[in-house]
C-alpha positions as CSV (number, residue, x, y, z in Angstrom):
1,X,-37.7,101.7,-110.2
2,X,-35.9,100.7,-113.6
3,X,-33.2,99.7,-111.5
4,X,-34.3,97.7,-108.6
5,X,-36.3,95.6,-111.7
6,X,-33.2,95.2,-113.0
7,X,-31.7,91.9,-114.0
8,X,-28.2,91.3,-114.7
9,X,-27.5,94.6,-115.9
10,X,-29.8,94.7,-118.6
11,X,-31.2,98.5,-117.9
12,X,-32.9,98.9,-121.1
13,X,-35.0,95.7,-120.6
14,X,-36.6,96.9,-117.1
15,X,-37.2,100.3,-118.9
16,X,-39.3,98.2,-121.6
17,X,-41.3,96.0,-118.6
18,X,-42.6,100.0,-116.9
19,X,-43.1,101.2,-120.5
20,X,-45.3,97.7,-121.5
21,X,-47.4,97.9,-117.7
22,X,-47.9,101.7,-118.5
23,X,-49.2,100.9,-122.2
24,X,-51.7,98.1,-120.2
25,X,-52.8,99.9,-117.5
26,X,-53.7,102.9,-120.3
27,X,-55.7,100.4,-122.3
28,X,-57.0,97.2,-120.4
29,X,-57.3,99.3,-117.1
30,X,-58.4,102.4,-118.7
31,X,-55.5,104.3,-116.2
32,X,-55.5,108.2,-117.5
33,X,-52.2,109.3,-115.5
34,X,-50.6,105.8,-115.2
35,X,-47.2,107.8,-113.4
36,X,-49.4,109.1,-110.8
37,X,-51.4,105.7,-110.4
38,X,-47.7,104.0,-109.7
39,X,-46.5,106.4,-107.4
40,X,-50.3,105.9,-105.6
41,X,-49.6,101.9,-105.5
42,X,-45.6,102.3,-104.1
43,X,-47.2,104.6,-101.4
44,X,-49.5,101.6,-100.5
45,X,-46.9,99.4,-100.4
46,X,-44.4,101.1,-97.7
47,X,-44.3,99.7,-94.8
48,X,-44.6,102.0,-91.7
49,X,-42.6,99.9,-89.1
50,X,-40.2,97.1,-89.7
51,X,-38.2,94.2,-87.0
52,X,-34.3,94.8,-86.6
53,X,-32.6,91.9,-84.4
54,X,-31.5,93.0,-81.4
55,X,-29.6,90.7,-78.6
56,X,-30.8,91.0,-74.8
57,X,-29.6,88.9,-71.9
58,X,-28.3,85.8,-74.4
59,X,-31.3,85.7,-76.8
60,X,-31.8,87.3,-80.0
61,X,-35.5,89.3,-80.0
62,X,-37.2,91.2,-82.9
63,X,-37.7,94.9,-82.2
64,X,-39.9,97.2,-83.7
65,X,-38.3,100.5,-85.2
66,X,-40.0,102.7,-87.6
67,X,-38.9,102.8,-91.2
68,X,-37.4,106.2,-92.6
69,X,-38.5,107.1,-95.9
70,X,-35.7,106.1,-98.3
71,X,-35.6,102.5,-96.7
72,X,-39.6,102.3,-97.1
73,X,-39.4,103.1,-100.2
74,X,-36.8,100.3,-100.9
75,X,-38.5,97.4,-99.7
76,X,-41.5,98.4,-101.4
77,X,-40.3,98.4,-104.7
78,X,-38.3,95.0,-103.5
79,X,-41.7,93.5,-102.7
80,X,-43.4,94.7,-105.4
81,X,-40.5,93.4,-107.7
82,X,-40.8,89.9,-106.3
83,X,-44.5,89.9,-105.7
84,X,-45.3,90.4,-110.0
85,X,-42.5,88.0,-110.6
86,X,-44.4,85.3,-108.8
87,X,-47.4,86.2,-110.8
88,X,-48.8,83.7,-113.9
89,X,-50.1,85.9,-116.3
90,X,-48.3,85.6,-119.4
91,X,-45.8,89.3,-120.2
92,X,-43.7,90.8,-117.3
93,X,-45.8,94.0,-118.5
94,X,-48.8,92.6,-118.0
95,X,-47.4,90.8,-114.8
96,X,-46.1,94.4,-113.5
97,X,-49.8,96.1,-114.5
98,X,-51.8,93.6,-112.7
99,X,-49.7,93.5,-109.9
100,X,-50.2,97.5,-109.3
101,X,-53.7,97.0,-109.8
102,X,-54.0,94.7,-107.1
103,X,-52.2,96.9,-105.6
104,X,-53.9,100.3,-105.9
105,X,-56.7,98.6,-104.2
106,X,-55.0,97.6,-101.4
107,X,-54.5,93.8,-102.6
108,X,-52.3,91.0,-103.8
109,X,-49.0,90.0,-102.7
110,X,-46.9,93.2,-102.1
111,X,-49.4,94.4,-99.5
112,X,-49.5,91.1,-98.1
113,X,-46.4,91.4,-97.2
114,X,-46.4,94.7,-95.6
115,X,-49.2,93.6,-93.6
116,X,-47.3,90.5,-92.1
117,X,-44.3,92.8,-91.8
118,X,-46.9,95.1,-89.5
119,X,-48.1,92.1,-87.4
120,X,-44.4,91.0,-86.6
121,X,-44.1,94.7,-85.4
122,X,-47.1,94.7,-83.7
123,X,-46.5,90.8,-82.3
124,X,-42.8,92.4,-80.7
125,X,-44.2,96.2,-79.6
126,X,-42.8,94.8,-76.3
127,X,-39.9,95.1,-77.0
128,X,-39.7,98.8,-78.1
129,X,-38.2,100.0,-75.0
130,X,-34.8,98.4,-75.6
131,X,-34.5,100.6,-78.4
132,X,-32.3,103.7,-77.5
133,X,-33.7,107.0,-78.0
């Protein structure tokens, strides 16, 4: 997680951003097992299917393919990464906390995102059969 928050390197300055949303979600959410309520909010976060592109007879369609676990887990954290940074609270911690709040109850932007990436799936399921088995 430190790394994918990671900006230009700067490893020990993502480590402080989980550190400051763990001290806020311990006093202004009143979170007791704050590790456990993060790994709760990436869960809600992973997509279940995702669109490759796939060409067919000259034209370029989106198929649906399910998402294995390490790249679920990816995208999740990229959403959630980008989702908080979009956030105006003032902090990156605080940014961060509220953002797995929103989160946890199945809210805000990173699960907005996971929705839409459902509906495209959902849009293209007729495609599935020019996937190879």
């Amino acid at each position: 997680m430190a790394c994918m928050f990671m900006r230009h390197g700067e490893k020990t300055k993502s480590m402080a951003l989980i550190d400051e949303a763990v001290v806020e979600l311990r006093r202004r959410h009143g979170v007791e097992r704050p590790i456990e309520f993060i790994h709760s909010a990436v869960e809600n976060a992973k997509p279940l299917v995702e669109t490759i592109k796939w060409k067919s007879g000259g034209r370029a369609i989106q198929m649906p393919v399910p998402c294995r676990p390490a790249r679920a887990e990816s995208l999740a954290l990229r959403f959630l990464r980008d989702s908080f940074r979009q956030r105006n609270e003032h902090g990156a911690g605080l940014r961060l906390a509220g953002e797995l709040v929103d989160l946890s109850n199945k809210t805000g932007r990173t699960r907005t995102r996971r929705d839409d990436m459902h509906r495209v799936a959902e849009a293209n399921k007729a495609y599935v059969h020019f996937r190879k088995a």
